[in-house]
DOLO-29690 format. One line per field, with one value per residue (C-alpha): x, y, z; residue number from 1. Coordinates in nm, 4 decimals. Layout:
DOLO-29690
east	c(X; ...)
north	c(Y; ...)
up	c(Z; ...)
nr	c(NUM; ...)
end
This chain:
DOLO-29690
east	c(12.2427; 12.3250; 12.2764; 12.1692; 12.2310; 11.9892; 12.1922; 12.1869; 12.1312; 11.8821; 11.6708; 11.6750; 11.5672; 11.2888; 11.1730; 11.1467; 10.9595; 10.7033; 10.4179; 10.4381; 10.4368; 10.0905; 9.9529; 9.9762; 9.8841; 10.2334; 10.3131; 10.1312; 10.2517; 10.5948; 10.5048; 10.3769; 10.7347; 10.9411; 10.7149; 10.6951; 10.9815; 11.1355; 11.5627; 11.5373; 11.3951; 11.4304; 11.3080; 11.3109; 11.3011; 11.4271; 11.7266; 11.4634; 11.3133; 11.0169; 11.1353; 11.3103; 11.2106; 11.4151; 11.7118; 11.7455; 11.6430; 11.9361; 12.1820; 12.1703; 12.0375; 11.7252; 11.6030; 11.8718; 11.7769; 11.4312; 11.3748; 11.5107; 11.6656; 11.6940; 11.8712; 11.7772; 11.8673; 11.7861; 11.7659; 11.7309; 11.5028; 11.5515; 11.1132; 10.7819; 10.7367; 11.0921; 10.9999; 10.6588; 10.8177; 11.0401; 10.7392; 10.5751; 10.8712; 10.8915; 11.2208; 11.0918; 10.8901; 10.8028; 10.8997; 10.8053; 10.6244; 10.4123; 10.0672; 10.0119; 10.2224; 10.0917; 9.7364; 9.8119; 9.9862; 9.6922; 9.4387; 9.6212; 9.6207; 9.9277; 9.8938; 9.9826; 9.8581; 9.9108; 10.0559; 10.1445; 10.2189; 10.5996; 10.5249; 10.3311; 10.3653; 10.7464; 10.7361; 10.7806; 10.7990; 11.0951; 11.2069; 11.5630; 11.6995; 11.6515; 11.3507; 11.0336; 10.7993; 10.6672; 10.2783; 10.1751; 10.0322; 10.3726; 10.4745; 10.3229; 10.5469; 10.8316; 11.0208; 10.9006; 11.1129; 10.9354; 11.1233; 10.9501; 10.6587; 10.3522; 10.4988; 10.3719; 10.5028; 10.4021; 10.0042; 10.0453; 10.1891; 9.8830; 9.6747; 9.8389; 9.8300; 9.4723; 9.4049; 9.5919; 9.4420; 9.7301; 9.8087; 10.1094; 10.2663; 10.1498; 9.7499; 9.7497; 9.9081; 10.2226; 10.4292; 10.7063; 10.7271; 11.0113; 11.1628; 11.4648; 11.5792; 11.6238; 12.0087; 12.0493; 11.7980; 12.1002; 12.2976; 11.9330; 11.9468; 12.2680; 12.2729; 11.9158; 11.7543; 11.4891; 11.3256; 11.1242; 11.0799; 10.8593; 11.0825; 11.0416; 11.2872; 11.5421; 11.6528; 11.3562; 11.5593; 11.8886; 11.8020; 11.6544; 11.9917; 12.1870; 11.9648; 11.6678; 11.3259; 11.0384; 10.7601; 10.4774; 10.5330; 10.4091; 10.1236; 10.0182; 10.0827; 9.7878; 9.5547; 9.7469; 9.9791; 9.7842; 9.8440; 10.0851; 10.4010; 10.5117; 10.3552; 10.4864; 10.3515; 10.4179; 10.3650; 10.0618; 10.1545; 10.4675; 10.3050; 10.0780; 10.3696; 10.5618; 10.3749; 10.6870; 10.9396; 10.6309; 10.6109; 11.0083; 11.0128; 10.6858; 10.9401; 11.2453; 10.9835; 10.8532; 11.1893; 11.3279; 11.0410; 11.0305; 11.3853; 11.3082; 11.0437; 11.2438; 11.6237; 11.5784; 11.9502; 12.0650; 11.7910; 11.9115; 12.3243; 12.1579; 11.9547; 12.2207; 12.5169; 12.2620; 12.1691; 12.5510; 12.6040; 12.3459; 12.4008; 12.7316; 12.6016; 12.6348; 12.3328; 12.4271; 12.2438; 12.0486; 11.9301; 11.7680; 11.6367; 11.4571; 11.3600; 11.2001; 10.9961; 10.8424; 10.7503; 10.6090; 10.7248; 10.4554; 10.3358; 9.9240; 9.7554; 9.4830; 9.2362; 9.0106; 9.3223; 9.4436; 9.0914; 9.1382; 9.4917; 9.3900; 9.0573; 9.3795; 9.5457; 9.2560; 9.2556; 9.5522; 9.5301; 9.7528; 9.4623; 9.1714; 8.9398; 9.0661; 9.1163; 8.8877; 9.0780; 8.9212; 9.1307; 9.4244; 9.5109; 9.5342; 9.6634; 9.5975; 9.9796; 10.1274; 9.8612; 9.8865; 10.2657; 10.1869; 10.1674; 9.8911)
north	c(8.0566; 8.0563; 8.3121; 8.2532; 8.4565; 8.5602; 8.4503; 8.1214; 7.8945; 7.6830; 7.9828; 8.0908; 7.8195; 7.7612; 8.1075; 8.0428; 7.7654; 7.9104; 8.0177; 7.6538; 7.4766; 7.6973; 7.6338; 7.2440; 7.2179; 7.0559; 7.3396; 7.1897; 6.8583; 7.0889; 7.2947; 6.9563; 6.7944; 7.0740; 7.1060; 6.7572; 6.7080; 7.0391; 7.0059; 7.3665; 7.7010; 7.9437; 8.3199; 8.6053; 8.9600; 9.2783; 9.5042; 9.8011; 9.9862; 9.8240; 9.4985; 9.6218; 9.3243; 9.0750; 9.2749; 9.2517; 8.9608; 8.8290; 9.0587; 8.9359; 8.6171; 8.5912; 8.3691; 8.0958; 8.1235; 8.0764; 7.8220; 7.5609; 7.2191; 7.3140; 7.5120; 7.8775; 8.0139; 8.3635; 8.5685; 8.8904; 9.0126; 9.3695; 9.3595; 9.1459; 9.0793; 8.8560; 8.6949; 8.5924; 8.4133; 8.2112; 8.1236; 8.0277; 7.7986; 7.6672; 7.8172; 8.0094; 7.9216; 8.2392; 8.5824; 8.9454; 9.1079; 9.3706; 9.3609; 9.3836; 9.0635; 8.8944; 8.9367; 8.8677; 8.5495; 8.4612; 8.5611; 8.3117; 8.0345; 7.9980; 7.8090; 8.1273; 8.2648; 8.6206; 8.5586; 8.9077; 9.2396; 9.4128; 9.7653; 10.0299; 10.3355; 10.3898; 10.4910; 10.8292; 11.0106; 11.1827; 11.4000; 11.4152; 11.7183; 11.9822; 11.8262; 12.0289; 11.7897; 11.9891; 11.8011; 11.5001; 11.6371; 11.7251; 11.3320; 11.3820; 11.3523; 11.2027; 10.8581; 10.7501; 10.4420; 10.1878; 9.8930; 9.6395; 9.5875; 9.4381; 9.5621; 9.7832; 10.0836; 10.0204; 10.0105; 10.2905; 10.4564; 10.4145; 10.4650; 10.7760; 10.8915; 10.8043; 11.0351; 11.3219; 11.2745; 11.0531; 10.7674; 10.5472; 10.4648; 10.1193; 10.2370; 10.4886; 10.8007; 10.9608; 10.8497; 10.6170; 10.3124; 10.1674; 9.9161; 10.0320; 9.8357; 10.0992; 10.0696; 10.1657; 10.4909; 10.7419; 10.6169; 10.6262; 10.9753; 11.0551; 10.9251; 11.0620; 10.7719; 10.8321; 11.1487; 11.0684; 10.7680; 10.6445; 10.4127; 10.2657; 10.4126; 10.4490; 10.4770; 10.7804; 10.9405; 10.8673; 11.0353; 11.3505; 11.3931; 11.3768; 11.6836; 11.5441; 11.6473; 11.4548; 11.5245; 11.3491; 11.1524; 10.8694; 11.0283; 11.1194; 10.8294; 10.6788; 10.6338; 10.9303; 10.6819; 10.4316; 10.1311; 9.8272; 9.8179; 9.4522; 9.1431; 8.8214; 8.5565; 8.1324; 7.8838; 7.7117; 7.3210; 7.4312; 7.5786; 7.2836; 7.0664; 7.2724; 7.5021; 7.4920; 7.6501; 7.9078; 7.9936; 8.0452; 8.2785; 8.4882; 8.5186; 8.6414; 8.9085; 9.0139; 9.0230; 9.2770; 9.5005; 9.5028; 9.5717; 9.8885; 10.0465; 9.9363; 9.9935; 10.2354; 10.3232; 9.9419; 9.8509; 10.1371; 10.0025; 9.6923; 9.7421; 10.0237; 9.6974; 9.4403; 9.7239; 9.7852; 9.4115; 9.3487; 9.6647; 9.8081; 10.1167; 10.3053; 10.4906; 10.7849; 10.7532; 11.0881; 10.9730; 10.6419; 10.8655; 11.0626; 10.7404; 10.5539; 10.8545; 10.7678; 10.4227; 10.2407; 9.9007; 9.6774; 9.3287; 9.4167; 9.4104; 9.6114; 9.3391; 9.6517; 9.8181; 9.5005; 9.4878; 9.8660; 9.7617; 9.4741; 9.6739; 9.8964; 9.5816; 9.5239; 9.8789; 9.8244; 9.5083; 9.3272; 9.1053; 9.0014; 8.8285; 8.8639; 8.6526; 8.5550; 8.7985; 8.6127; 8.3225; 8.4905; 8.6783; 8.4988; 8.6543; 8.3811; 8.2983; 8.6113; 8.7389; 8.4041; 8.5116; 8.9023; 9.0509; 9.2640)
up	c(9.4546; 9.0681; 8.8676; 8.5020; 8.2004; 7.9652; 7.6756; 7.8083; 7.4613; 7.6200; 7.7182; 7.3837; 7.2040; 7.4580; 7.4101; 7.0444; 7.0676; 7.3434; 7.0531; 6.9663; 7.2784; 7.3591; 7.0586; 7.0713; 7.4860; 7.5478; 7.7843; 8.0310; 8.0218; 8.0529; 8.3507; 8.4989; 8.4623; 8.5645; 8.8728; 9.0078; 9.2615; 9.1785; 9.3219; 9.1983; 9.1767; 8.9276; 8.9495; 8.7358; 8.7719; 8.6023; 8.7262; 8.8080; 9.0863; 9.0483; 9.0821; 9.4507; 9.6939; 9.4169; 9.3970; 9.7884; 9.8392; 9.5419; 9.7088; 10.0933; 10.0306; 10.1635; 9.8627; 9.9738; 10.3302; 10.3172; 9.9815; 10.1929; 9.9999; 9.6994; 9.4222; 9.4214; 9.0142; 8.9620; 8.6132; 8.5400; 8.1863; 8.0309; 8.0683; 8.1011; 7.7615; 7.7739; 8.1181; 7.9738; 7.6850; 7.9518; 8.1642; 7.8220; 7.7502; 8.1471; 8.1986; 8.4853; 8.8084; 8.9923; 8.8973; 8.8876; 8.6312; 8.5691; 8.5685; 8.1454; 8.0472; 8.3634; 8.2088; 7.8694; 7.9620; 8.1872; 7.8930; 7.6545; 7.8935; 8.0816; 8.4026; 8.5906; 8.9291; 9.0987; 9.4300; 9.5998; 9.4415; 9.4757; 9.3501; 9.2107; 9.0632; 8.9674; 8.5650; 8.4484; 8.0660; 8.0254; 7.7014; 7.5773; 7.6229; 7.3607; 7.2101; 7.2504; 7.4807; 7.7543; 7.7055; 7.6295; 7.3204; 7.2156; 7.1523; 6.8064; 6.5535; 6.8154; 6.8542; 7.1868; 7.3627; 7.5757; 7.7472; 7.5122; 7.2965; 7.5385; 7.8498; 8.1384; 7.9880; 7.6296; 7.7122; 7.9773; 7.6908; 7.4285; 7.7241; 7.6990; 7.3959; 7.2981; 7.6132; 7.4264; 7.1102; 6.9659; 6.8108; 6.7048; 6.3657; 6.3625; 6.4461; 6.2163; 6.3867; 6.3952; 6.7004; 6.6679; 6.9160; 6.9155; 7.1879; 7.3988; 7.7257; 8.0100; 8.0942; 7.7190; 7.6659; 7.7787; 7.4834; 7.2362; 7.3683; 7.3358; 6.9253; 6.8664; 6.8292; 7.0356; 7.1346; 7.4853; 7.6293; 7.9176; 8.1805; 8.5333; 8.7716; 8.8768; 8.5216; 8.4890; 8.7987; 8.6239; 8.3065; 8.4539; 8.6620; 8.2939; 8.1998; 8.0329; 8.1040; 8.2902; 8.1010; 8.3234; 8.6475; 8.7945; 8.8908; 8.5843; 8.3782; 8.5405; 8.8235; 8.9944; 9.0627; 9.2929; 9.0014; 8.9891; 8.8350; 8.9660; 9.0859; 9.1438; 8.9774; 8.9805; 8.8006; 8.9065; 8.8666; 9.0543; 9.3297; 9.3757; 9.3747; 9.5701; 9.7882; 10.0661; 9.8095; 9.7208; 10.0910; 10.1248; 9.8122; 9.9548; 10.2999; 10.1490; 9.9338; 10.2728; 10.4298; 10.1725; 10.1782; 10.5676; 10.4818; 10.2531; 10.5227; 10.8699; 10.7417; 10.3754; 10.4029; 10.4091; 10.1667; 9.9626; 9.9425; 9.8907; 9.5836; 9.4222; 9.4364; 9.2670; 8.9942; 8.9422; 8.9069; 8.6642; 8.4255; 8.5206; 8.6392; 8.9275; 9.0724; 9.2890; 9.5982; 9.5823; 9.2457; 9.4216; 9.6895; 9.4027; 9.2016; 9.5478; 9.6461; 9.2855; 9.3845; 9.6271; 9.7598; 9.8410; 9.8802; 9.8006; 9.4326; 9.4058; 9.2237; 9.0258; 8.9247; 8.7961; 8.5909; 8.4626; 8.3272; 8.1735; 8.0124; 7.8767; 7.7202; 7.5851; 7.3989; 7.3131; 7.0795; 7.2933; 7.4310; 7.3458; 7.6390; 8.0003; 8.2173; 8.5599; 8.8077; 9.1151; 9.0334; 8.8446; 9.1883; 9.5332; 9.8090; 10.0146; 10.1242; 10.1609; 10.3944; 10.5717; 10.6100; 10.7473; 10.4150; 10.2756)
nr	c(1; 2; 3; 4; 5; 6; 7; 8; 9; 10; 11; 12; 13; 14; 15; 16; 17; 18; 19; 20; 21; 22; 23; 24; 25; 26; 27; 28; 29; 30; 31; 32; 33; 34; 35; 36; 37; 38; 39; 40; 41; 42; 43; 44; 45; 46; 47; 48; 49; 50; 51; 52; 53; 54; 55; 56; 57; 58; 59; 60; 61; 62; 63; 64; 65; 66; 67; 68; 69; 70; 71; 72; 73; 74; 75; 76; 77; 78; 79; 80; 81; 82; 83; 84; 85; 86; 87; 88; 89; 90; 91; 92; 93; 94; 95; 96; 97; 98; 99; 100; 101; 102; 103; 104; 105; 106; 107; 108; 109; 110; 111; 112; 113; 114; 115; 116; 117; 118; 119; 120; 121; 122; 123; 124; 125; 126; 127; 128; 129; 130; 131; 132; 133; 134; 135; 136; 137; 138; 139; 140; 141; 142; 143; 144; 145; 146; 147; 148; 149; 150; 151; 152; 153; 154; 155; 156; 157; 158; 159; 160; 161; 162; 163; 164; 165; 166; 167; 168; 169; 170; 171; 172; 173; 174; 175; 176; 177; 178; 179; 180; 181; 182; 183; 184; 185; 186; 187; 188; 189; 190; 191; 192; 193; 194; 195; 196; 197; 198; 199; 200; 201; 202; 203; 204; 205; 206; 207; 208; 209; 210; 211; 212; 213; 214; 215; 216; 217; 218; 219; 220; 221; 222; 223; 224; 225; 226; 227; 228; 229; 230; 231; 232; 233; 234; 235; 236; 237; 238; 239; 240; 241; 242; 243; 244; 245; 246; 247; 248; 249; 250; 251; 252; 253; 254; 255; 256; 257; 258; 259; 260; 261; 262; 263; 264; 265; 266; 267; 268; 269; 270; 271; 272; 273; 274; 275; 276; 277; 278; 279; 280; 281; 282; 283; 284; 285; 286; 287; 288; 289; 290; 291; 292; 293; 294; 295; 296; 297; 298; 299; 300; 301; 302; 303; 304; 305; 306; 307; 308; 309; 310; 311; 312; 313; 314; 315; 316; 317; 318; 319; 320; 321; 322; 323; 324; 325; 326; 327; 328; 329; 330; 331; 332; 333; 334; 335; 336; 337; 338; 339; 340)
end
């Protein structure tokens, strides 16, 4: 299995050139090349919590043992926003997401598809300590990180602070949003840059153990929790092409979250080595402990949850017509393979 970096130049330039392959329809003649007689697989993910059943299945191989004959590539994105700009530029085939860029990428016409879920719940607010955030309320006036402008966390945020009365910078209010990739909000904390920050764990965990403050949890960031954090999504001229590589990825998922619920010790080494791997940092295993009882692993997407969150992407400005959810999400394969 090959790992690829998120540097990598090609990547880049693809990523830069997404808007414009949209805009002039030769993204689908793309996806349509890269999918026919794929020698290769590539899937992305991010080195969270969240993202649990790829950071397994990367670690103890299930992804090479189940994609049989071909080239498994795996890359990891700091959030969705990034990830959706590969897909856009046909760099990526299947990956994990959450459920705002997966909408907004359906809603501008990428030939996506929602083929299981992976989590949900798993974000939390947390205040630096010695700032004065005990409410909601209190983010007035404060420099608030999310993990990247579009993502998960950055609607659940608005959604957030229109419920307290509050409004960003850019609409008109007074909180500052400002973009921060999780493995980095200790040192934004440390220099002051930022002053809360909402996160998916196990980097909410990790900052509360350094002293900082949770100021809501997952519960009451939205839907008292019951909402999706990741889903896995393909590319749907690959899957078409390919629906035998599709059905090995959907294993290995199932495989590491059987392995989370039958064997959480195990699943726990497993996912605390790929996390140090990707960012260089160690999570100590009480931490995790704290950060999983936050989130829950699971292969089913809740289809009217999935049509609340894209109603708050909506509010948000980040889209503009949704997508049809009946075809965006099917569930078809996994459940065919024991999932939910």
């Amino acid at each position: 299995m090959t790992r690829l970096t998120n540097r990598a130049p090609a990547i880049r330039l693809l990523t830069m050139l997404a808007p414009t392959l949209l805009a002039s329809g030769a993204l689908t003649a793309l996806s349509s090349v890269s999918a026919q007689g794929a020698t290769s697989v590539r899937i992305g993910f991010f080195p969270n919590l969240t993202h649990a059943p790829a950071l397994i299945a990367v670690e103890k191989g299930y992804y090479t043992a189940q994609i049989k004959g071909v080239k498994v590539e795996t890359k990891d994105f700091v959030s969705g926003t990034t990830l959706s700009e590969a897909f856009a530029a046909g760099a990526i085939d299947i990956g994990l997401i959450g459920p705002g860029p997966a909408i907004n990428a359906a809603a501008k016409g990428m030939p996506i598809q929602i083929i299981a879920g992976a989590s949900e719940a798993g974000a939390v607010v947390i205040a630096r300590k010695g700032v004065s955030i005990a409410t909601y309320k209190d983010l007035a006036g404060k420099k608030v990180g999310v993990p990247s402008l579009g993502n998960t966390q950055d609607i659940s945020l608005r959604a957030i602070l229109s419920a307290s009365g509050l409004k960003s910078q850019a609409d008109g209010g007074t909180v500052t949003i400002s973009p921060v990739a999780p493995a980095d909000v200790a040192a934004a904390f440390l220099s002051k840059q930022l002053d809360a920050v909402i996160v998916p764990e196990p980097w909410g965990a990790i900052l509360e153990a350094q002293g900082n403050k949770v100021v809501g949890d997952e519960k009451t960031v939205w839907r008292g929790g019951k909402y999706p954090s990741a889903v896995v999504i393909v590319n749907t001229k690959f899957a078409q092409a390919n629906p035998e590589i599709v059905k090995g990825f959907l294993r290995a998922h199932l495989q590491a979250i059987n392995l989370i619920s039958k064997s959480p010790l195990a699943a726990q080494t497993s996912i605390s080595s790929e996390l140090y791997k990707l960012t260089n940092q160690k999570v100590d295993p009480r931490v995790l402990q704290l950060a999983l009882k936050r989130t829950r692993i699971t292969s089913s997407v809740d289809p009217e949850a999935m049509k609340e969150y894209g109603a708050l992407s909506v509010a948000a400005g980040y889209t503009r017509e949704l997508p049809d959810f009946t075809t965006l999400i099917d569930l078809s394969v996994i459940k065919g393979l024991g999932g939910k």
